[in-house]
N, C-alpha and C positions, 0 to 999 in steps of 0.2 A: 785731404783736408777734412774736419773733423765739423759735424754741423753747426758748434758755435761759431767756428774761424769762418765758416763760409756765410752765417747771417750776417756777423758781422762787414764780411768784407761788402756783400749786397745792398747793406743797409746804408752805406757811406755812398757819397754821389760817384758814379762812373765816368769819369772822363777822359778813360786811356785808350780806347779804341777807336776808330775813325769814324765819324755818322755821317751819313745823307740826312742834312736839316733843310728841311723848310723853310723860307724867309720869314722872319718875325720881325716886327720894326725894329730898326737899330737900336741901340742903346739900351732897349727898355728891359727892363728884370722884373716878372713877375712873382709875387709869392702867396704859396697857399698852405692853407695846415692840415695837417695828417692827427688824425684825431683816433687812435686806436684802442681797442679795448685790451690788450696786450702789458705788463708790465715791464716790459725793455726787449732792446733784439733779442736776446736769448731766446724768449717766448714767443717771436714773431712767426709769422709763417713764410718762411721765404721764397716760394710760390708765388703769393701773393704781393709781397714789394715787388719782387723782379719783375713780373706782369705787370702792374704798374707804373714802375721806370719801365718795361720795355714801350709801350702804349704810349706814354709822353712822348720817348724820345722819337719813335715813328711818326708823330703828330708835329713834332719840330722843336718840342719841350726839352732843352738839356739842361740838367743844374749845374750851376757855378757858370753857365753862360747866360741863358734868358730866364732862368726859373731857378727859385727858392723853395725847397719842402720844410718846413715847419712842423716836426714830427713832435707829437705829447704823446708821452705811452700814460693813458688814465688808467690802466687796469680796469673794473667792470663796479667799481662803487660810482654811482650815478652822481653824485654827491663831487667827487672828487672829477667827471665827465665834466660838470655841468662849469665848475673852476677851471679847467684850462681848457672849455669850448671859449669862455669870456677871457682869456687870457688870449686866444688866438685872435681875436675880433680885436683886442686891443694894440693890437704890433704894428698896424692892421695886417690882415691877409684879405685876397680878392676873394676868397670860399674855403668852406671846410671840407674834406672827405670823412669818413667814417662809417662804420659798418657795422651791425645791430638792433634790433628795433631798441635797446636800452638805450645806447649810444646816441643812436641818432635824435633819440628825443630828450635828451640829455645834452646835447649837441646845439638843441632845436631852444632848448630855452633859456640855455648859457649865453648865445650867440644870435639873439632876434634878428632878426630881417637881414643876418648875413645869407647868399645863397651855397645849403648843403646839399653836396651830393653824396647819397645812399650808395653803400655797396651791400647786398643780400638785406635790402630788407625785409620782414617776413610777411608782412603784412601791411603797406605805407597807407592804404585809400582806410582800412577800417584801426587802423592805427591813430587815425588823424592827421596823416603828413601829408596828403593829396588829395584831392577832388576825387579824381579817376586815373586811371594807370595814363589814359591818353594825353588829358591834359591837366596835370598835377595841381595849377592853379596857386601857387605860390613859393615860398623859396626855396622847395624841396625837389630835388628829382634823382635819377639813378637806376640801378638795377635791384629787383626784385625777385625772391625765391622762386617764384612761380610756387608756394606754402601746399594750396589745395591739394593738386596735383602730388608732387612730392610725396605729402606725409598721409594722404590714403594710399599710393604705393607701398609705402612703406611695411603699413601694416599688411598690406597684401601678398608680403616676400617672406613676412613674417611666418605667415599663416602657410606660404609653399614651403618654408626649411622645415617648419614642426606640423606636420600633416594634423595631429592632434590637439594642436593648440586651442585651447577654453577662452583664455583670459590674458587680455593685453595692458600693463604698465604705463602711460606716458606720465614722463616723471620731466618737468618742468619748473622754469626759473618765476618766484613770485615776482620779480620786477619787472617781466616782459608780460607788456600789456596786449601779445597777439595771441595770449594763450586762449583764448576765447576761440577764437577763428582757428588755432590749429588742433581745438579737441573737438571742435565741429566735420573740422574737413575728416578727420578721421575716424569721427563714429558714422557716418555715413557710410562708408564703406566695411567698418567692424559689424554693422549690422547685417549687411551682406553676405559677410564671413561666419555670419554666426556664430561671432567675438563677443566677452563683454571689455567691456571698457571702463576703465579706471585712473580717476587723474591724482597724481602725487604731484605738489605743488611742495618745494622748499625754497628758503630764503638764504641758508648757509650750509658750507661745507660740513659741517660738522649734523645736518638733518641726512646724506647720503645713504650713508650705510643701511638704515632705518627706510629708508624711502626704495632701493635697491632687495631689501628684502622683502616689503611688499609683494614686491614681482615674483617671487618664489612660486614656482607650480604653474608660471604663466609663461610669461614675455615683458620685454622693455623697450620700448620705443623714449630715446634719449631726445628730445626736440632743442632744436640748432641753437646753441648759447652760449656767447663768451665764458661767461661762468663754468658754464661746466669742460667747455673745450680745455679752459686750462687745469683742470682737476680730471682731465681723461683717461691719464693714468690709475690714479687709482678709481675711476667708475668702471674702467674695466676690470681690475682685479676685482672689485665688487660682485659683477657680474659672473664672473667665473667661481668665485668661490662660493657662490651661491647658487651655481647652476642655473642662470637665467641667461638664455637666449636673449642679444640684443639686435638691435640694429640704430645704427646714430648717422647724423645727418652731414659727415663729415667723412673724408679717407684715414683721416691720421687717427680716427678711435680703431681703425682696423691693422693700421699699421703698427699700434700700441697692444695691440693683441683683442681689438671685438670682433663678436661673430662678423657683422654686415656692415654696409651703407649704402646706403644711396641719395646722390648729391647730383648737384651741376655741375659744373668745373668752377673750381677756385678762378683759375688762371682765367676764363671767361669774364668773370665779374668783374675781375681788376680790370683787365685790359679796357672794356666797354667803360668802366669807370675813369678812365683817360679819356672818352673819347668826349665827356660832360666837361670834363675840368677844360679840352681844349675850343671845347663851344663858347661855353662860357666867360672862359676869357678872353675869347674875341668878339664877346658881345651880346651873346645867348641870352632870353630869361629864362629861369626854371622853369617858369608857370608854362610856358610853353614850348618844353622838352620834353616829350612820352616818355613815362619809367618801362623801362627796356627788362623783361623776361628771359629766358632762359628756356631755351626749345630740347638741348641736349641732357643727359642724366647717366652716372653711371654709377655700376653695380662693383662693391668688390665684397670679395668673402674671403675667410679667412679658414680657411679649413683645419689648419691646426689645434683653431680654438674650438673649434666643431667637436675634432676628437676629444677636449678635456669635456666637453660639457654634454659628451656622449649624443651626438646630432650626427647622422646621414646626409649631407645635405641631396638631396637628388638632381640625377646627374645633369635631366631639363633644367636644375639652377645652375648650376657650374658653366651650365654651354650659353646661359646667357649675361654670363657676371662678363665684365668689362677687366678685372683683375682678380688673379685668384692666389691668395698666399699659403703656400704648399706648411 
């Protein structure tokens, strides 16, 4: 089966295989909306649906029995987020999922005092979407990148593939308002490295190429964004044709041909992201649901790209990548 036919088939409700369900009061059907920065299955990540039908239905969640998903693919124009978050509030739905600090705050002002729940957001407390990771304190909660963490990693894997490396790229989306916080977390540790550090900030696809070349003679550190996840293709050709070592905060810029990543698990997020939707609709409030971290991280590299872009990686990195593509 061919990756269209198989998002597609994941994306439709499952109801052919036999489940152990939960009891849920009789009769009742709940429904909630999927609010994704994606513009149709095609573009989805089917990792992450499956993971979240699996998670529901382990929870007692099945669709077309007690539960409704209400999926809006908004693509990543905030503008057009912010239209079928109010769109979902009006059908009504008992809560929104959605995933992105765009999204979610896009989500957050479309849909007031609906309760959403975050998957990866990058930053929710200095974002404005919560109090404290503990207790969120309003109608926000969900799982979180664990940002800090992360993306001085990142630059820190950076710095072990290019022994030589000067000068680090982070090339980031103007509409994510965590860019603050993740050029913080990672000049702390570029100064350690005895990195400099440099922010490229674009608004459109069309500023890429120009902002990719920047990085020339350095590194690029790609920081986690709808926008660009779906333009990954070509930011890695970018990359390559320019001779810039990357590393992005995602598997599938590596599986499209980038040097690195280093990420939490997809499948992680969603699933935990079920286990809000099944709190909540049995009564939960936000305000008093901890935004849930992420303790595991894995590394993949991509050695084939290594060779076009003439990189060693050494051999201490390969024995600790999580996935290595020959």
């Amino acid at each position: 089966m061919d990756r269209r036919a198989f998002v597609t088939f994941i994306a439709v409700p499952c109801l052919l295989r036999p489940l152990l369900v939960r009891a849920q009061p009789s009769g009742k059907v709940s429904r909630i909306g999927l609010l994704v920065p994606w513009t149709g299955p095609d573009r989805a990540d089917p990792i992450a649906l499956e993971s979240l039908r699996t998670g529901l239905r382990d929870l007692g969640w099945v669709e077309g029995r007690n539960l409704v998903i209400e999926t809006r693919w908004a693509g990543v124009n905030p503008q057009r987020q912010r239209e079928l978050a109010a769109e979902l509030k009006a059908l009504p739905v008992a809560l929104i999922l959605t995933l992105g600090t765009t999204a979610i705050g896009a989500a957050r002002e479309g849909a007031p005092g609906l309760p959403i729940v975050m998957i990866s957001a990058g930053d929710p407390v200095g974002a404005g979407f919560a109090a404290t990771l503990a207790r969120p304190g309003g109608e926000l909660t969900g799982t979180s990148l664990a940002g800090e963490e992360v993306l001085a990693k990142q630059v820190e894997l950076l710095s072990a593939a290019v022994p030589k490396l000067r000068k680090v790229t982070v090339l980031m989306n103007a509409a994510n308002p965590a860019n603050g916080f993740f050029f913080d977390a990672m000049s702390s540790r570029a100064k350690v490295l005895g990195l400099q550090l440099e922010r490229v900030v674009v608004a459109t696809e069309n500023e890429l190429e120009g902002a990719v070349a920047r990085a020339k003679g350095g590194a690029l550190v790609v920081v986690n964004d709808p926008m660009f996840l779906a333009r990954r293709t070509h930011i890695v050709e970018l990359t390559l044709h320019s001779k810039v070592p990357s590393i992005f905060g995602q598997r599938e810029y590596v599986v499209a041909g980038g040097l690195m990543s280093y990420v939490s698990s997809v499948a992680w997020h969603w699933r935990t992201a079920a286990s809000f939707v099944d709190k909540i609709l049995k009564g939960a409030k936000p305000a008093e649901l901890p935004i849930e971290q992420p303790t595991k991280f894995e590394l993949a590299i991509n050695l084939k790209s290594a060779r076009k872009l003439d990189i060693a990686i050494p051999q201490s990195l390969r024995q600790r990548a999580d996935e290595v593509i020959q």
